[in-house]
N, C-alpha and C positions, 0 to 999 in steps of 0.2 A: 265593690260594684256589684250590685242584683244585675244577675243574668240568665237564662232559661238553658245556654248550653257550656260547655265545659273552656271552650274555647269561642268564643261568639266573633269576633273579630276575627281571628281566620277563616273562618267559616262564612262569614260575609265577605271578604274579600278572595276568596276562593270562587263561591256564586259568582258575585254584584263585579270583585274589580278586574278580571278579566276583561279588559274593556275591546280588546282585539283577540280578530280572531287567532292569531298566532302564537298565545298567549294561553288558550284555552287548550292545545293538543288534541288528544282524541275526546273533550269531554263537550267540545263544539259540539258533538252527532247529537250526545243526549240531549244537551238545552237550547236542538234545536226548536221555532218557531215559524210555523210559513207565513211569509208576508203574504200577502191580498194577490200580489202580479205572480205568485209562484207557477202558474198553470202556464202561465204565457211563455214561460224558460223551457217547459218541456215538449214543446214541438221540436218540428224538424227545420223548423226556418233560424237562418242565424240571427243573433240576438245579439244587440249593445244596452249593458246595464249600466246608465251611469248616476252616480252620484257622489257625493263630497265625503269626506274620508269621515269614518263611523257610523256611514247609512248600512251598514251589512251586505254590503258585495262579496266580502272574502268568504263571509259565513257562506251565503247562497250557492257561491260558485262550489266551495268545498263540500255543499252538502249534494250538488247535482255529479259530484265525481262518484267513482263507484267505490271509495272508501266510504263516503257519506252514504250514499245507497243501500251500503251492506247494513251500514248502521240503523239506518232510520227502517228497515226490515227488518228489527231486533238480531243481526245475525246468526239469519239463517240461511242455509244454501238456498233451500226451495222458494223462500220468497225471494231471495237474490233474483234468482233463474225466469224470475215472473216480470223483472221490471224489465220497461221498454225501450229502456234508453243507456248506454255505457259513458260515461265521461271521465276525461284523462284532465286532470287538472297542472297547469302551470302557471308559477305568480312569477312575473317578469322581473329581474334582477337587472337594476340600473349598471351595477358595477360590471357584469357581462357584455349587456347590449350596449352599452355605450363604447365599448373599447372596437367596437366595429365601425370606427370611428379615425378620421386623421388626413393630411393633405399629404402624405408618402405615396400614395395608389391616389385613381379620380374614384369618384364616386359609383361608376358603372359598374367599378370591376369592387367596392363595396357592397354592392346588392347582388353580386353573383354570389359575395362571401357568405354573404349574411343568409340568400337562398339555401345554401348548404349547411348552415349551421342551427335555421329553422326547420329542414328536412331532418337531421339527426335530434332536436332534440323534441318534433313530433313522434318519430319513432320510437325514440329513447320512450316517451311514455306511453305508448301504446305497450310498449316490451315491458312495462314496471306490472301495466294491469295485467296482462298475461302471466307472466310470473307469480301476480300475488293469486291470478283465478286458478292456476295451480295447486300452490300452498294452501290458499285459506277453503277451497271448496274441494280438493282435493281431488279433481278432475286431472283427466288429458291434457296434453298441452294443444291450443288452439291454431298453433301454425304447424306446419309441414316443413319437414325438412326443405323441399322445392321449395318452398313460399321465403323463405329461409334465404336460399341461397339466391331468390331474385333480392331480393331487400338487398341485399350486399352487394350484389353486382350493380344494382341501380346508386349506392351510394358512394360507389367507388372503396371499399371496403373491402378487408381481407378473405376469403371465401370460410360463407358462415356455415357448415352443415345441419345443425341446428339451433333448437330457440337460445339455447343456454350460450351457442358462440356467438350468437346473432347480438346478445343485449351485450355481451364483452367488449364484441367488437364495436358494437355504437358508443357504448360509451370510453371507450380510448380514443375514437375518434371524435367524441365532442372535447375530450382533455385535450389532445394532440393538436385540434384546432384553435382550439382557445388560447393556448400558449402559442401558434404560431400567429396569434391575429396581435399577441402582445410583442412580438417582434417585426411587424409588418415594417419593410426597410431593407433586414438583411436576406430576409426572405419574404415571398409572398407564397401565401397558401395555395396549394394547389390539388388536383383529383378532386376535383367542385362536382358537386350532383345538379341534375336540373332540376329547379325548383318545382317544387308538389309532386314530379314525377315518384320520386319512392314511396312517399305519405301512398300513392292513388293504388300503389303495388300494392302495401300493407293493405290497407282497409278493403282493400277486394277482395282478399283472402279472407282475411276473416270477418267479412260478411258471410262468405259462407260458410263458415263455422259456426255464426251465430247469426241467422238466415235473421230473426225475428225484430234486431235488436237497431235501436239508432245508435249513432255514435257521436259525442259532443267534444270536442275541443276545448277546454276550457282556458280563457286569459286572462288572467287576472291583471289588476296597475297596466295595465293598456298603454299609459301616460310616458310610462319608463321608456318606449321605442322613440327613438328620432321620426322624425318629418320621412326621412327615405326608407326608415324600417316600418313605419305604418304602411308607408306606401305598397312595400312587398307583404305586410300578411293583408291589407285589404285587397290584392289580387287572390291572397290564398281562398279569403273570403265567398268576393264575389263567384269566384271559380271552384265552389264546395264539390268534393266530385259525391260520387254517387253512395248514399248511406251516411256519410256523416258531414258535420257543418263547426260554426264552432260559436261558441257564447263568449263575449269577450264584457269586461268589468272594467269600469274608466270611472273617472273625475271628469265635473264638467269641465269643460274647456278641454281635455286631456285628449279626446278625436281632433288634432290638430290638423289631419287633412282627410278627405275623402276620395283623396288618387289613387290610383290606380300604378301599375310600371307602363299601362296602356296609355299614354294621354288623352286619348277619343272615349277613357271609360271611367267614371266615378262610382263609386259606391252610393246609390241612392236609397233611400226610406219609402215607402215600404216594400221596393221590388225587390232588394239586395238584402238587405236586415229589418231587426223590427227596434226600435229605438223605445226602451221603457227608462223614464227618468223616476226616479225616484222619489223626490220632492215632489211629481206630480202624481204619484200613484197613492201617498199618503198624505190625504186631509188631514185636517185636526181630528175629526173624529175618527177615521180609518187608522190616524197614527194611535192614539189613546188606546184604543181595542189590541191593537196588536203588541203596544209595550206593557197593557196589562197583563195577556198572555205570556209572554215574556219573562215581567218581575215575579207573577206567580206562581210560575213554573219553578222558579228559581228557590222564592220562599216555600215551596212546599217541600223541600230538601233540607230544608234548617232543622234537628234538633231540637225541639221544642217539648219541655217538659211535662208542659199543661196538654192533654190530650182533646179537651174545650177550646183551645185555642184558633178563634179564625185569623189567619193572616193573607189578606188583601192585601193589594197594595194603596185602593182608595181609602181603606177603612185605618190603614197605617200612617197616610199623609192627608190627616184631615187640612181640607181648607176655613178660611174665612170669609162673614159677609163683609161686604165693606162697611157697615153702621159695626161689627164686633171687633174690626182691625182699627177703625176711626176712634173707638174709646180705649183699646190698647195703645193707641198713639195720644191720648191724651186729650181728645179732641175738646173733653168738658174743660180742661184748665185754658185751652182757646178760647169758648165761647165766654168764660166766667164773665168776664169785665164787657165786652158790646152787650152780652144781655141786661146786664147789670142796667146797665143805661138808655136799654132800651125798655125795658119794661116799663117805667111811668108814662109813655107815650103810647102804649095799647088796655082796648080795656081789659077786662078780668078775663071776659070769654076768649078775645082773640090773643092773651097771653097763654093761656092755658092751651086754646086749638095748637099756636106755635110749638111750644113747650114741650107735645106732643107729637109734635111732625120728627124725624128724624134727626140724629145730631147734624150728618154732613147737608142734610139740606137747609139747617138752620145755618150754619156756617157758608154756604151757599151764599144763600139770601145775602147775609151779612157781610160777608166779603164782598161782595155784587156792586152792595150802595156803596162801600166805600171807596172802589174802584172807579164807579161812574160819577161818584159823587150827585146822587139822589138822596131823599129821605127815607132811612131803613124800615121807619116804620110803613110810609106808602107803600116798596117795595113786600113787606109783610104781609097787607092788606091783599096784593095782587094774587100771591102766592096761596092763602089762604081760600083765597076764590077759585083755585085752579085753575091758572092763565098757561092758555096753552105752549106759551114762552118759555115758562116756569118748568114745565114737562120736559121740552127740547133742552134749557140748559141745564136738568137736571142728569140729562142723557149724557150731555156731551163733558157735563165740570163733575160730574158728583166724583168718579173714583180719581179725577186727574185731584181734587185738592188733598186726597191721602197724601200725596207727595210732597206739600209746605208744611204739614200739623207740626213737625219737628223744624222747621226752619226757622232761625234766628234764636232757637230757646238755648244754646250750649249746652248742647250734652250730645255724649258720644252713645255709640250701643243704635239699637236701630231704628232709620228713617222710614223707614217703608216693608212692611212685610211682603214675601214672597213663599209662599206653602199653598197644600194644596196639589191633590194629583194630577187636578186640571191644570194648573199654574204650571207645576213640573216639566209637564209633555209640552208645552208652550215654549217654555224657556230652551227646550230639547231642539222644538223644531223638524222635527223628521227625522231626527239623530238618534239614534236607538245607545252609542257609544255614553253620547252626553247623557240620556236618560241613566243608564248603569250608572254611569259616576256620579250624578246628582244621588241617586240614590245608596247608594252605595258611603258614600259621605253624611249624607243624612243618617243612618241608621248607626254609623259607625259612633258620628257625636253624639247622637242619643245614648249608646251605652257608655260612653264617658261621661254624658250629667246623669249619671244612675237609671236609665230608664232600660226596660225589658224589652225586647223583639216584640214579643206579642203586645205592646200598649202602644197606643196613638203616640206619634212624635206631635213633640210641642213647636206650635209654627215659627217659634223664635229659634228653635234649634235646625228646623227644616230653611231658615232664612239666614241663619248664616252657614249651613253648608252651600249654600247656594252661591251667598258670598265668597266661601270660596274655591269651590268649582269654577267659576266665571274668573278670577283672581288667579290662579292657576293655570287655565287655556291662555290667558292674557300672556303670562309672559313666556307661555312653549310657543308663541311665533314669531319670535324674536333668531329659536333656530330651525327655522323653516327655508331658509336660501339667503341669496342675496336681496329679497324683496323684506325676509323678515322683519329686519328693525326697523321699515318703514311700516310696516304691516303694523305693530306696537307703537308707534308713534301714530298710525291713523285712527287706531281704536281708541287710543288714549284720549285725542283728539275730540273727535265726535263724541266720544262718552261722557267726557267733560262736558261739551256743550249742548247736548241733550238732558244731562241731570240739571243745567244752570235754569234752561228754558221750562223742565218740567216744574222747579220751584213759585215760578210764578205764572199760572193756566189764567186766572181771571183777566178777560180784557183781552188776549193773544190768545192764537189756537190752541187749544189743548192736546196733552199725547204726540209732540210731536218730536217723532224716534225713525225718520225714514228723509232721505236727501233725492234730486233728481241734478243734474247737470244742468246748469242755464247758461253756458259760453255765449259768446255776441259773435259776429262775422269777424273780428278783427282779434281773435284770442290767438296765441302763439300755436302754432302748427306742431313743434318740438313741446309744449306743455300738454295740448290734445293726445297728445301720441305719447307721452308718460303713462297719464291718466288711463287711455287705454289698455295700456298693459299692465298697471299696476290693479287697476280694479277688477278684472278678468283672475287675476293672481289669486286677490284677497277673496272672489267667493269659494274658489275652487278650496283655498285653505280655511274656509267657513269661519273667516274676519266679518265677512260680509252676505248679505242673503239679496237676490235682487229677485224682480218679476216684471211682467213687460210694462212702460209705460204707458202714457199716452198720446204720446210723442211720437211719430211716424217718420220713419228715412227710408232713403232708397238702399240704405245698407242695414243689412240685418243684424250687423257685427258692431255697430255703433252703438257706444257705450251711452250715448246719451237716449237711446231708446227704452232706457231701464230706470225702473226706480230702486234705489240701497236701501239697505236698513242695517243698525248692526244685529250680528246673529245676536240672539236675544239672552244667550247665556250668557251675556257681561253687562246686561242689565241689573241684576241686585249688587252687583257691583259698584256700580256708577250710580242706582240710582235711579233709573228712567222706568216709560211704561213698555213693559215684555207686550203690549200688544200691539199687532202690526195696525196703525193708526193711522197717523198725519204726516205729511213732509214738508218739507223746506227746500229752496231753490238755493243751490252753490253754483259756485264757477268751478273751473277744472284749477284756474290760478290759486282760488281761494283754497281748494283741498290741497294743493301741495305745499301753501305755508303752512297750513293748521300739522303738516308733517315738519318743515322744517322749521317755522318761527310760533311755536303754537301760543307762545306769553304775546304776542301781537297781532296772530290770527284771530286766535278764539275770542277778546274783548273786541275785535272789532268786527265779528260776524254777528257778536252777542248784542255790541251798540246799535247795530242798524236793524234789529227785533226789539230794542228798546228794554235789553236786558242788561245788566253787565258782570264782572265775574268778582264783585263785594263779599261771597258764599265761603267758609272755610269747605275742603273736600271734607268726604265723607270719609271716616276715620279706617275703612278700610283697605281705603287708597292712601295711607302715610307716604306707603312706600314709594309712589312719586310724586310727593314734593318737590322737589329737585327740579322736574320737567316741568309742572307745571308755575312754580315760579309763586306758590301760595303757600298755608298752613293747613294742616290737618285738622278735621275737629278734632281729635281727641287732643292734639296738641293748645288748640283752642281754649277748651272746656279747664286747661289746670290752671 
């Protein structure tokens, strides 16, 4: 295998497969990148970041702590000492907060617990950064013995004289409660602090220690808190005491409530927080720019032997036009035979203008009459004249008929290209995670068909990483919860009958890769009320991508105000068009067969678009067979 470094493969997946942040350890600081909303996180006002898991919250959050801080200041003390802001980062541990959880105690005397047990482990990380601004800048310690021993008394804790018994004591008293919260029964926890009171002690203190500075809270997985534990740190929230606030990192849907322990007070936008989503802060274009930054930060750390070498990441995932992807798919052994027989019906000049015109618009043309059943050559005539028709359906069918060129010819290997750095970030979506691993797989296959870092990958090897990337995600939602294997059964679903319909565009709308809800007044109330929880599920686990419809309720929460799509990295998968196009009208009944009867849902969503499912899969869905009740191509093609 030609390669540029010693080890090329580890070396990309040390870069590229990190795909979390967790994953990275300390090397998150260096490759970090600021997204576009980064300025907005550093004020004083509290902040909910949310977005669907692999938009880069953990990154963001870790980098606004003051270990990222030191970092992204080349560590140094004196730039440390410059920045304006301190943040204590904590990533929420379901396996913790949830055991604050049970019908031995009510609920009341739960949220005392739980107030106590978010006092100690605010503290606890305020006493990590003190400790480590010790250590690593080699400074005074920033509390006082007094400051010290209020912290302790306010937490009901053993009398601390200084910093060093202060962090001892918090944290045997976060162990000590934690194992008495896994016995709640024989005992109940008790010497409870009032909730925020210690936190307000601490940060007063050492505001005056560090007169200049903010102070962030940071929350990471937000989602992990029950309904009553949001409830108590959105009082923390709305109730920021003075000098510091806190930035809290969520999934959609994952702010499941904006109570208060006050009932007369909610967490409102933008008086309380400042609500940045993710998917809205990055366009297609905004996202492109900044996961270029991103991959090329990445690549300019590779090893690379050739010291000429430029590596882009556009200039590494070249794309195609769709006339040079249409004669890679064969498009001339399509035309051979209609032209063949249409040529003695035109004369010399308007064969040759044809001839001329492009392959997918001569295929156009030609598919067109025999769908309508007109004469190809009049249809030729119009086309040649420039009938403004001719323009608009050239708009709407030219790239959807890439998607039949392969249809019905038996043979395995690929329907449809997907390359391209534009394509890529498409397929991504906003996802920086899926961007890596597209990439990241790409590069890797390329050095197994002998190609080098520094040379253009070939779009057939950038379309089947891609294949299976999307192939991949498909079946990790299978152990996502108890929604999971409906979650794989829904994508499986729709994917199917989005590749079916994309087979045949001429005559039916084209691109059409995006569903809306159309219930009647007399749909089951127990089927609605599935449907709404399972699709709320499936974005937040980015099965699904939605945005507002055009549909208006008096409820903001109703599922049928949105229009779906599936997330477009299971598109070279299945097959369909990655761009956000056209949709189609379901019922909430109809989406729950296509999950549990999909061999009788999908032919009969497919019969009433006047398609049906005659198509072997695409041979890189072999693998379900089985579900769907048909044969593979490749099984086809022997």
């Amino acid at each position: 295998m030609s390669s540029d470094v010693s080890n090329p493969q580890e070396e990309l997946s040390t870069l590229f497969g990190s795909y979390k942040a967790e994953w990275l350890s300390e090397r998150i600081f260096d490759l970090f990148t600021e997204p576009t909303y980064w300025p907005e996180l550093m004020t004083q006002r509290p902040c909910i970041l949310e977005g669907g898991r692999g938009t880069g919250k953990t990154t963001v959050l870790r980098l606004l702590a003051h270990e990222g801080q030191y970092a992204l200041g080349g560590r140094q003390a004196d730039t440390f000492d410059q920045k304006p802001f301190l943040g204590f980062y904590e990533r929420i541990d379901t396996n913790r907060v949830r055991a604050f959880a049970g019908t031995e105690i009510p609920e009341s005397m739960w949220i005392r617990i739980f107030g106590h047990y978010l006092n100690l482990r605010l503290v606890s990380a305020v006493l990590r950064f003190t400790t480590w601004y010790s250590s690593h800048l080699g400074r005074s310690e920033l509390i006082s013995d007094e400051l010290c021993r209020s912290v302790a008394y306010s937490l009901n804790l053993d009398v601390s004289p200084n910093q060093y018994d202060l962090y001892k004591n918090v944290r045997n008293g976060l162990l000590k409660l934690e194992a008495e919260v896994n016995n709640v029964g024989e005992k109940v926890p008790s010497g409870l602090s009032l909730q925020k009171a210690p936190v307000d002690v601490l940060m007063e203190g050492l505001s005056e220690s560090l007169p200049d500075k903010d102070f962030f809270f940071l929350f990471d997985e937000y989602e992990n808190f029950s309904p009553y534990q949001q409830r108590v740190v959105n009082t923390f929230i709305k109730h920021s005491g003075t000098g510091y606030t806190f930035k809290v990192g969520v999934r959609e849907f994952g702010l499941r409530t904006r109570e208060t322990l006050n009932p007369a007070e909610q967490l409102t936008s933008p008086a309380d927080y400042v609500k940045i989503r993710i998917s809205e802060k990055f366009g297609s274009a905004e996202f492109a720019d900044f996961a270029a930054q991103v991959c090329n930060s990445r690549l300019a750390r590779l090893k690379i032997s050739d010291p000429t070498a430029v590596l882009e990441i556009n200039q590494i995932l070249p794309g195609l036009s769709e006339e040079e992807e249409a004669h890679r798919l064969k498009v001339d052994e399509v035309l051979a035979e209609p032209l063949r027989r249409l040529q003695p019906n035109l004369t010399p000049a308007q064969w040759k203008a044809f001839r001329d015109a492009p392959a997918l618009e001569q295929l156009l043309v030609i598919r067109w009459a025999e769908v309508h059943d007109e004469p190809v050559e009049k249809l030729v005539i119009e086309y040649l004249e420039g009938s403004p028709e001719w323009t608009n359906r050239i708009n709407n069918y030219g790239y959807a008929l890439l998607f039949t060129l392969q249809r019905g010819r038996g043979r395995g290997g690929i329907q449809k290209y997907y390359s391209g750095w534009d394509v890529f970030t498409s397929l991504a979506a906003g996802n920086i995670r899926y961007l890596l691993e597209l990439v990241e797989q790409t590069l890797l296959l390329h050095l197994e068909s002998g190609g080098r870092l520094a040379e253009p990958v070939d779009p057939s090897v950038q379309t089947r990483a891609a294949q299976q990337v999307g192939r991949k995600n498909l079946t990790e939602l299978e152990g996502l919860s108890v929604h999971g294997a409906r979650l794989t059964k829904l994508v499986l679903g729709l994917g199917r009958i989005f590749q079916l319909l994309a087979l045949k565009p001429i005559g039916h709308t084209p691109e059409v890769n995006e569903f809306e809800l159309i219930d009647s007044d007399n749909t089951s109330p127990d089927v609605i009320k599935d449907v709404a929880e399972l699709l709320p599920f499936a974005v937040s686990q980015l099965a699904l991508l939605r945005k507002a419809g055009t549909k208006v309720s008096n409820d903001p929460s109703d599922t049928r105000d949105f229009d779906y799509r599936l997330h477009p990295i299971f598109s070279p998968t299945f097959v369909f068009s990655h761009r956000q196009k056209r949709k189609m009208g379901i019922s909430s009944a109809e989406l729950l067969e296509v999950i549990s009867s999909p061999q009788d849902a999908i032919p009969a969503l497919l019969a009433r678009r006047k398609r049906s499912v005659d198509e072997v899969l695409p041979e890189q869905l072999n693998f379900f067979e089985a579900y769907f009740g048909t044969r593979s191509q490749s099984a086809d093609s022997e």
